[in-house]
Steps between C-alpha positions, in 0.01 A plus 500: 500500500600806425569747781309890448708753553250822531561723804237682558519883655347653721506904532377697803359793466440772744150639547378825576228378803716643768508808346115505424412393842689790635333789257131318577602547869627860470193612252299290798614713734493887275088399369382356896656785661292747295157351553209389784274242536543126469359471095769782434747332629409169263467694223862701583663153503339393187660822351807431643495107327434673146726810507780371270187449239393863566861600401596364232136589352604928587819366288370424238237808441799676548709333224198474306481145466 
């Protein structure tokens, strides 16, 4: 029998979900701190999920795409 020589490789790559978890916990902290109430404070967390969205939507009307 012959023997198969195939290595196979494996790459790591780094991901970016430390850095997101820290801007959802600093945009957390910037939206709760400006509201009341206990449906604000959902709704500023929810806001604070979907930001990068937001952004990159302001980008683009800027650019024009």
């Amino acid at each position: 029998m012959a023997k198969d020589d195939k290595k196979a490789v494996i790459v790591k790559k780094g991901s970016a979900g430390g850095f997101y978890f820290l801007t959802f916990i600093g945009a957390a902290v910037h939206f709760v701190g400006n509201v009341d109430g206990f449906w604000n404070i959902i709704l500023a967390l929810l806001k604070a999920a979907v930001w990068p969205a937001f952004l990159i939507h302001k980008v683009f009307e800027i650019l024009n795409i």
